[in-house]
Structure formats: C-alpha cells, structure tokens
C-alpha positions in Angstrom: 0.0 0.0 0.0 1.7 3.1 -1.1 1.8 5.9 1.0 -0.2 4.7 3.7 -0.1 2.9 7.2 -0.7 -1.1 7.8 -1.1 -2.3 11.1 0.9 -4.9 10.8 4.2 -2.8 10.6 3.1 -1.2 13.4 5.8 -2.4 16.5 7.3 -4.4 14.3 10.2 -6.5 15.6 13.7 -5.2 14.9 12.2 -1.6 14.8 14.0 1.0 16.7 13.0 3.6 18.9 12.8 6.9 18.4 14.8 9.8 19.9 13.4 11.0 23.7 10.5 13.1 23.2 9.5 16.3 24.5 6.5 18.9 24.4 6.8 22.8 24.1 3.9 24.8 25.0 4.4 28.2 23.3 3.5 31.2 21.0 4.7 31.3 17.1 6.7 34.1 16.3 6.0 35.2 12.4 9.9 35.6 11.9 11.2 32.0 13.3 13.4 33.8 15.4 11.9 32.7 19.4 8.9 30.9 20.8 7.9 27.8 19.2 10.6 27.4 16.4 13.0 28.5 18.9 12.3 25.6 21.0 12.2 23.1 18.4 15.1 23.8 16.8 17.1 23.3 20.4 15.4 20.0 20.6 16.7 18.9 17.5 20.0 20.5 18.4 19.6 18.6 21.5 18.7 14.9 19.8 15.2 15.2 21.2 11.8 14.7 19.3 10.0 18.1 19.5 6.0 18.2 20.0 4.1 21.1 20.9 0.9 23.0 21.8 0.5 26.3 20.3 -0.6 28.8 22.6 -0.7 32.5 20.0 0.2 33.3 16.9 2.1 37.1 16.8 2.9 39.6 14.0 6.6 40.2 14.6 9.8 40.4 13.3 13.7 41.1 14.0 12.7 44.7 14.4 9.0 44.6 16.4 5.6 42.9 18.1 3.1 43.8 15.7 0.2 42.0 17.6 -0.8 38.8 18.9 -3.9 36.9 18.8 -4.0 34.0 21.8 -5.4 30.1 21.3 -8.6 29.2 23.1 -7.5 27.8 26.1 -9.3 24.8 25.3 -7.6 24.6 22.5 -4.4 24.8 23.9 -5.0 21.8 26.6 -6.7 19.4 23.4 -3.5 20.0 22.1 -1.3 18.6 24.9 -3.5 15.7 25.5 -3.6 14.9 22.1 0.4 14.7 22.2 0.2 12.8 25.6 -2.5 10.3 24.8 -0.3 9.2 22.1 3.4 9.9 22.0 6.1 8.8 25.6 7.1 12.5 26.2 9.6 12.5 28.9 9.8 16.4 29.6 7.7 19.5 28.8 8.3 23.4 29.3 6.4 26.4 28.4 7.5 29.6 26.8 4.6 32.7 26.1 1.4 31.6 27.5 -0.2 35.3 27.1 -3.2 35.0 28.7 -4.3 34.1 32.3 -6.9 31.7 31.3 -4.2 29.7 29.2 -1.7 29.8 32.2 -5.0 28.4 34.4 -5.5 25.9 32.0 -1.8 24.9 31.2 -1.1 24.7 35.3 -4.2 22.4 35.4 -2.9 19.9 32.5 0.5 20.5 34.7 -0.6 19.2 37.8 -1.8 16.0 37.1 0.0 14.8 33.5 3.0 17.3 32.2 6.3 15.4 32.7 9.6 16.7 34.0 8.3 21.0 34.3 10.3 23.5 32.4 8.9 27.1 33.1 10.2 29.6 31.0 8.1 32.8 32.3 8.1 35.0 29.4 6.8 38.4 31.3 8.4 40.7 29.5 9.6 41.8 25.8 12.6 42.7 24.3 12.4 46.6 25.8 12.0 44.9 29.3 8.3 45.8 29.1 5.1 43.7 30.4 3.3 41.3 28.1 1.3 39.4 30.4 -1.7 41.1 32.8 -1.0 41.0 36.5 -3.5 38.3 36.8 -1.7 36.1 33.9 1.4 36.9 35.9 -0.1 35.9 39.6 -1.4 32.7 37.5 2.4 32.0 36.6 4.0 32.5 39.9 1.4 31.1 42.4 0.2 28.1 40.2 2.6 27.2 37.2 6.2 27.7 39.3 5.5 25.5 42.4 5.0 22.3 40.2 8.3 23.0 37.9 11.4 20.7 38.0 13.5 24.0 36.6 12.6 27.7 36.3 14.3 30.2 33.9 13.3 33.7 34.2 15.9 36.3 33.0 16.5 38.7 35.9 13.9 41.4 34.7 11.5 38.6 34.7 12.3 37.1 38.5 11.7 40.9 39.9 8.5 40.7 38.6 7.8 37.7 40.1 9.1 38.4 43.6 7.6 42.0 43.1 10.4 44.2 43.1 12.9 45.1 41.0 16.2 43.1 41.4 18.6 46.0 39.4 21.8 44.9 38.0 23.2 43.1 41.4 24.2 39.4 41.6 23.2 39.2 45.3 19.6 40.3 44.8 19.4 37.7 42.1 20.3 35.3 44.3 17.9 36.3 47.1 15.2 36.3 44.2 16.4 33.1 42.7 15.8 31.6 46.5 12.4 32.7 47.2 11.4 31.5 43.8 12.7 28.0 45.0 11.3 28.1 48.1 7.5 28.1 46.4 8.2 24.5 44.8 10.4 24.2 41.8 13.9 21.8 42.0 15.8 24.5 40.4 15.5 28.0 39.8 17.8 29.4 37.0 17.8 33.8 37.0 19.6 34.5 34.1 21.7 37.3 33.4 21.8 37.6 29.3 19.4 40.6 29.4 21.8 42.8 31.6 23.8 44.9 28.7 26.8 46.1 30.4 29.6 44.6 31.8 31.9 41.7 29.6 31.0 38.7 31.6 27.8 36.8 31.8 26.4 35.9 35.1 23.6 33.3 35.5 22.8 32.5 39.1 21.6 28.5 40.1 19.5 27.4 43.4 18.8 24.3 44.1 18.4 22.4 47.2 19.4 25.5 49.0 22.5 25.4 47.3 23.9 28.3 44.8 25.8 28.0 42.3 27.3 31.1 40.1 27.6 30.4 36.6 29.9 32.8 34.2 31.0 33.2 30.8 32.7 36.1 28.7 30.1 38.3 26.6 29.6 37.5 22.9 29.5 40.5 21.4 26.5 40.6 19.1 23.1 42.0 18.5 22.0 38.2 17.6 20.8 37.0 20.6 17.0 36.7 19.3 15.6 33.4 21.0 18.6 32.6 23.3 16.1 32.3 26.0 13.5 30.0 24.6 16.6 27.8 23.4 18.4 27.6 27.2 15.3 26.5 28.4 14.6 24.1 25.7 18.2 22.8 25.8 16.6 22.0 29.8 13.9 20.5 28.9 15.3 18.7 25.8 18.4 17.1 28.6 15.6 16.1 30.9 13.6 14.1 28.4 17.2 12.0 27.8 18.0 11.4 31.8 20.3 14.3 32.1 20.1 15.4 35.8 19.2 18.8 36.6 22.8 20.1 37.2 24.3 18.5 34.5 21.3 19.9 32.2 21.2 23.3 33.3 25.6 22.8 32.8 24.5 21.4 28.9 22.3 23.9 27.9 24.5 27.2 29.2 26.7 25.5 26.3 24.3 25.2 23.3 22.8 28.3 23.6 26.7 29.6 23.6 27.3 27.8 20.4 24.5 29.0 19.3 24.9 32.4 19.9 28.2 32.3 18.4 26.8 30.6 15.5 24.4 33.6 14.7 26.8 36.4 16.0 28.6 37.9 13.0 25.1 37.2 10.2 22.8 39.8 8.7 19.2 38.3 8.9 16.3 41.3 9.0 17.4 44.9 10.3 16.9 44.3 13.9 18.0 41.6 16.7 18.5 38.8 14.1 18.5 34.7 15.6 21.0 32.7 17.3 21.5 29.3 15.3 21.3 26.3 17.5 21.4 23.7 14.7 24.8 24.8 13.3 26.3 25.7 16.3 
C-alpha cells in the first residue's frame, strides 16, 4: 500500500525507537526567530523529538511585536493531551502563554500529567516591558512555578515575580532566585543575558538550597534573538534524555553559547536577528 499505514508494521520486531521526546507549550513568532521554532530547533540541536501545543500566533519580526492573537485555552489543553494520549514524552516546558486563562488551564494539564516542568516565564519583551496582565502573571508564579522541576526567568522577569525590582546586582538575584525555589520548583535558573553592560555573563543557580554562580565572557553581538527559549529548551530537551538537573542546566548554558556564536557575526532582517542552534 503506497503511502499509507498497515497495522501490521506497526511495533514491528527489529524496529528502533525513536529519539526522547518532548512537548513545548508556546506562542509562534512570524519571523522564526523565538517561541515555538526556537524551541524546536534546540530540541533537534539537542537529539530530542519536538512536539508542541501552540498557545498564539504574533505579528513580529527582527525589528518589532506587531500584535498577537492568543489560542482558546481549550484549544491549547486538546493540544497537549492529544500529544500525551499518544506519544512517551519525557519532559515539557512552556514559553509565552499570554493569557491568564491559558496559564490556568496549562497549570491544570501541569498538575496532574506534564512530565519533567520546564517554566520559562516570558513576562516581559525585548524593551524589558510587560506582556502578560497581573493576573496572567499571579497565575504563573502562584500556580505554574510550584510544580516546575526547573525555572528560567531572566533577571527582569524574577523581579517581577518576587515583586520588586532586582537592578543589575548578583546578590539580589540570588535572594530572588531563592524565594522562587522556596514556592516549589527543583531549580530556579535567574539569568543574566538581558543585563547589557559589563563583559561577563552571570547566571545564578538554586537548588536544594544550594547556589551556584555560573559565568562566561560576553559575545558581542546584536544576535541573541531566541537565546532564551533555546536555554530553556536545551533544559527540557536534557531532561527528556535522563540528564540530571545540574548536568542539564551545565548542557544547555553551552548550546545556547554555540548557538549564539553561530548567529553572532550574520545579517538576517534589520533588527535583533536569531542565534542558530542547529549549526552551532
């Protein structure tokens, strides 16, 4: 039968196994740059099957948000089971979930089914400014973080949810990065990309009570479009294979390097173009 499916090829002795799976749950971003592609691309980077559950599609680009129009939140959660009923994914993360009745309804699925919790709290965009409500951002930080293996807010991001801001000091991360913890996740990552001065790179770990400071000289480039979705996704995409959380967090710091060094010296659009996980 061309082209079609029989049965009795279906678990077939002598066939192999695919790849460790994982789910994304984010927004599609019109240039390929972050969100969803983002993500998939560091799977495949990674050696993990990449499934998702869109949550928004935007109108963007290297240079701007347009606009974005969210998934029902219905929608979104028939997506994820649909993935789950079917496929062994061993770890899941989410990226832009936009509104509060999609973080609601992506906590719910979370709590009783999502495997191995990556949170990537995507509050803000690429000025620093708000994208969520205050309610979508309550939703995040009182029901999505306490069932998260890891957590990977830049520093902007952890001030919001701790409710102050943090500034540009290491020791208020730290102090953020512990009172995130303390509310449930294994590991809280605050990362330190987004701070623009200064020639090193500081991302701050907690875990188990533990701290761990994590630096790396600045790559200078105005590539860095996506680096946060694909940290995160590196996470995720090292959980679904066994990695442990250390030696995950340790794993992805280094792809999204190579991949920022990949992109750093291209032209692609006017604005903040892509880092390249695939070739880097």
């Amino acid at each position: 039968m061309t082209g079609g499916t029989s049965s009795e090829h279906l678990d077939a002795p002598g066939q192999h196994a695919w790849a460790p799976t994982a789910l994304t749950i984010a927004g599609a971003d019109s240039s390929g740059a972050a969100g969803l592609a983002a993500d998939l691309r560091a799977f495949a980077a990674a050696g993990v099957h990449g499934t998702f559950a869109l949550t928004l599609v935007s109108a963007q680009n290297t240079v701007e948000f347009r606009e974005a129009q969210p998934v029902d939140a219905e929608l979104v959660t028939a997506q994820i089971h649909a993935v789950l009923d079917d496929m062994p994914v061993a770890a899941s993360k989410t990226g832009l979930l936009l509104t509060a009745e999609t973080v609601a309804a992506v906590a719910s699925v979370a709590a009783r089914r999502l495997p191995q919790l990556v949170v990537d709290p995507v509050l803000v965009n690429g000025a620093g400014e708000p994208m969520l409500s205050a309610e979508a951002e309550r939703a995040v930080a009182t029901r999505l973080l306490p069932g998260a293996r890891v957590v990977t807010p830049n520093h902007l991001e952890a001030g919001r949810l701790v409710g102050r801001d943090l500034g540009d000091e290491v020791e208020a991360w730290i102090e953020a990065a512990r009172e995130l913890a303390a509310t449930g996740p294994d590991a809280v990552v605050v990362t330190g990309g987004r701070l623009r001065t200064g020639t090193t790179i500081t991302d701050v770990v907690v875990r188990g009570g533990a701290v761990r400071l994590l630096s790396a000289p600045r790559i200078e480039t105005r590539n860095v479009r996506g680096s946060g979705d694909v940290f995160s996704a590196a996470i995720c995409a090292e959980l679904a294979k066994g990695t442990e959380i250390d030696a995950a967090i340790d794993a992805a710091r280094e792809l999204t390097t190579r991949a920022i060094s990949a992109g750093a010296t291209r032209r692609l659009g006017s604005g903040q173009g892509p880092v390249d996980p695939l070739t880097g």
